[in-house]
C-alpha positions as CSV (number, residue, x, y, z in Angstrom):
1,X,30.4,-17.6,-32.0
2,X,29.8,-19.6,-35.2
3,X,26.5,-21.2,-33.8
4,X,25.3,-17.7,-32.7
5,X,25.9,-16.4,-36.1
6,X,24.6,-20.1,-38.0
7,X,21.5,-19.7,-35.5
8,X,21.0,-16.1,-35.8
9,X,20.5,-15.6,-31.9
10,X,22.0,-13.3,-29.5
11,X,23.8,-14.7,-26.9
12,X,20.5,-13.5,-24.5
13,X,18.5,-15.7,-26.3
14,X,20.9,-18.2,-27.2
15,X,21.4,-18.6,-23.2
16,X,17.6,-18.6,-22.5
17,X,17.0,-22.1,-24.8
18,X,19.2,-24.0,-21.3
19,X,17.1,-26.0,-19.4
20,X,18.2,-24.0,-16.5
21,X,17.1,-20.6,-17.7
22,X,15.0,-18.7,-15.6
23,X,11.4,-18.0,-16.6
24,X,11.7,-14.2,-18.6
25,X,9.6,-11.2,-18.2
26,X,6.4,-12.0,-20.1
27,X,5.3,-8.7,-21.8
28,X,1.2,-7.5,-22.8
29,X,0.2,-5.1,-25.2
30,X,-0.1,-1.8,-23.6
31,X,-3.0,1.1,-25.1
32,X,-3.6,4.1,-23.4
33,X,-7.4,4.5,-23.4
34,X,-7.9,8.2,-24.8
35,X,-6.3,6.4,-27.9
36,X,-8.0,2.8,-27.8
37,X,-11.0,4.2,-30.5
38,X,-9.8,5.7,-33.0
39,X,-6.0,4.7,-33.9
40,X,-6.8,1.2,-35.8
41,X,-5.1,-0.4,-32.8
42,X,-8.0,-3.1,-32.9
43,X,-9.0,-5.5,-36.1
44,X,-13.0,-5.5,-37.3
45,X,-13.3,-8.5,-34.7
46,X,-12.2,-6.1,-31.8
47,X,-9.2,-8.1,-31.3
48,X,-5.6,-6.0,-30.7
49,X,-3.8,-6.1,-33.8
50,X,0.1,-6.6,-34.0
51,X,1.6,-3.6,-34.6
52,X,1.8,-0.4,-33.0
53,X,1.7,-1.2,-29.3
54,X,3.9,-0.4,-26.5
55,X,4.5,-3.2,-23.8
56,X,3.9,-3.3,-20.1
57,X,6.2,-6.2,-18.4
58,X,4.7,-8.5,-15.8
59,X,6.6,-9.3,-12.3
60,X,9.0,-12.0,-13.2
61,X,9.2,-15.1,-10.9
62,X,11.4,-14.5,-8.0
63,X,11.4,-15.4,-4.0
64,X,10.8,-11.6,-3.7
65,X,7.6,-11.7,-5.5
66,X,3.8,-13.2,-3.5
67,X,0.7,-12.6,-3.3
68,X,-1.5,-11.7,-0.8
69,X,-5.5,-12.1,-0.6
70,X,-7.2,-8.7,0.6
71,X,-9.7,-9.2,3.8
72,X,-12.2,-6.6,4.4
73,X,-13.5,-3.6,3.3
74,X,-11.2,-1.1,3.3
75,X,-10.1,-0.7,0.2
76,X,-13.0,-0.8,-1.5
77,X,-14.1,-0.4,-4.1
78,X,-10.5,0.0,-5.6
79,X,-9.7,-3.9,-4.0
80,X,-12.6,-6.1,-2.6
81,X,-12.7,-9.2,-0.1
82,X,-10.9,-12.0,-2.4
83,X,-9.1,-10.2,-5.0
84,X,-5.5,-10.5,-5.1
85,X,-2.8,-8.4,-4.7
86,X,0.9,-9.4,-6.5
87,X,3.9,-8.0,-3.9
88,X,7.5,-7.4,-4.7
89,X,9.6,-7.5,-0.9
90,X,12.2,-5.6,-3.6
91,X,10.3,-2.8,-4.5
92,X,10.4,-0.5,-1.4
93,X,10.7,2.4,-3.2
94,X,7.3,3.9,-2.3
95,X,6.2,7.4,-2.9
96,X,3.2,9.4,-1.7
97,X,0.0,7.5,-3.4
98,X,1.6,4.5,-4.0
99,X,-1.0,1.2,-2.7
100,X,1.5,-0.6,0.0
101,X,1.4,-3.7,1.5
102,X,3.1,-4.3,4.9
103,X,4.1,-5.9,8.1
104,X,4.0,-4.8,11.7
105,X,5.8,-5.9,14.4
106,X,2.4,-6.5,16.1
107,X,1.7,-9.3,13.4
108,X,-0.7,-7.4,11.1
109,X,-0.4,-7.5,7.4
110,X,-2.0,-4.6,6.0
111,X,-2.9,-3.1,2.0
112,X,-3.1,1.0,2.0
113,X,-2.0,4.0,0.5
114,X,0.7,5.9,1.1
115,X,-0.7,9.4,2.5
116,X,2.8,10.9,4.0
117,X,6.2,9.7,4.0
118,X,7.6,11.3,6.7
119,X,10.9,10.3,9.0
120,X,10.1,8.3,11.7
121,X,5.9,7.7,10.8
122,X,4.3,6.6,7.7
123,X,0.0,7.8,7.1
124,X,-1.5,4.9,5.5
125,X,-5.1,5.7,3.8
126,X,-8.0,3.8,3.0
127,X,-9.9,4.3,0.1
128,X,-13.0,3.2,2.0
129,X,-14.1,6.7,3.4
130,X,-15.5,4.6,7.0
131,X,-11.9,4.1,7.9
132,X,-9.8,7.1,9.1
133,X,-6.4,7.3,8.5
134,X,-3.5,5.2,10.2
135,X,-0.4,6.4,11.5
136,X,2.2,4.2,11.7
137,X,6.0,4.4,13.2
138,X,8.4,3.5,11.3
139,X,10.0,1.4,13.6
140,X,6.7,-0.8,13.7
141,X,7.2,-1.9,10.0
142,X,9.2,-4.9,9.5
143,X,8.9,-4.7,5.6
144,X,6.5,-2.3,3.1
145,X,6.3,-2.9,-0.5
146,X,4.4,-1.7,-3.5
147,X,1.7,-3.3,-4.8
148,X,2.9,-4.1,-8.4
149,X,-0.5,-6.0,-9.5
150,X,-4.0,-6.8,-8.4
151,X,-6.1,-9.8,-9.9
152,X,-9.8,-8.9,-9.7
């Protein structure tokens, strides 16, 4: 206690100076757009200034957490041939609309949307209107995840 109180540390950040810490979350500045003009958020340089933003947290390392390089068309324009796409095996929480990434049983490794959730299929969209929509069983999916982050 006395060298959390000599340090003025919490015992969070007191823990995260061992060599053995994990890497933390790394947060950004976060702006919503509508707002980006006109609230002094930016200095006369256009660079963000300090105060007044909210924070978005990136994916923190973990053996949950890959990324996969998108192949073809279609998902474009919203993800073209190279970009990349972060995937968390943990976040399986997918709604209606959500992008997805996913495995079949038949070897394919596929990036969608979400069109219908139902019990036993799954409608996967492409964004690119020359592909129809996919239905998928359920029991064909060995694992589906949100996409948490593309790098363009």
């Amino acid at each position: 206690m006395r060298v959390l109180q000599s340090t003025g540390l919490s015992l969070g950040e007191f823990a995260d100076l061992a060599d053995d810490a994990g890497p933390g979350a790394l947060p950004i500045p976060l702006l919503g757009l509508a707002r980006a003009g006109d609230e002094g958020f930016f200095d006369d340089a256009g660079l963000p200034l300090a105060e007044g933003w909210e924070q978005t947290e990136l994916p923190t390392r973990k053996d949950s957490l890959f990324s996969l390089r998108i192949e073809g068309d279609s998902m474009a324009p919203l993800y073209r041939p190279g970009d990349r796409v972060i995937v968390d095996l943990d976040a399986t929480d997918v709604r209606r609309g959500d992008r997805v990434a996913l495995r079949t049983r038949a070897g394919e490794t596929l990036a969608k949307e979400a069109a219908a959730l139902g019990a036993r299929d799954i409608v996967l969209a492409s964004i690119n209107p020359d592909y129809p929509p996919r239905t998928v069983a359920r029991s064909q999916i060995v694992w589906m995840a949100r996409i948490l982050w593309v790098s363009q």
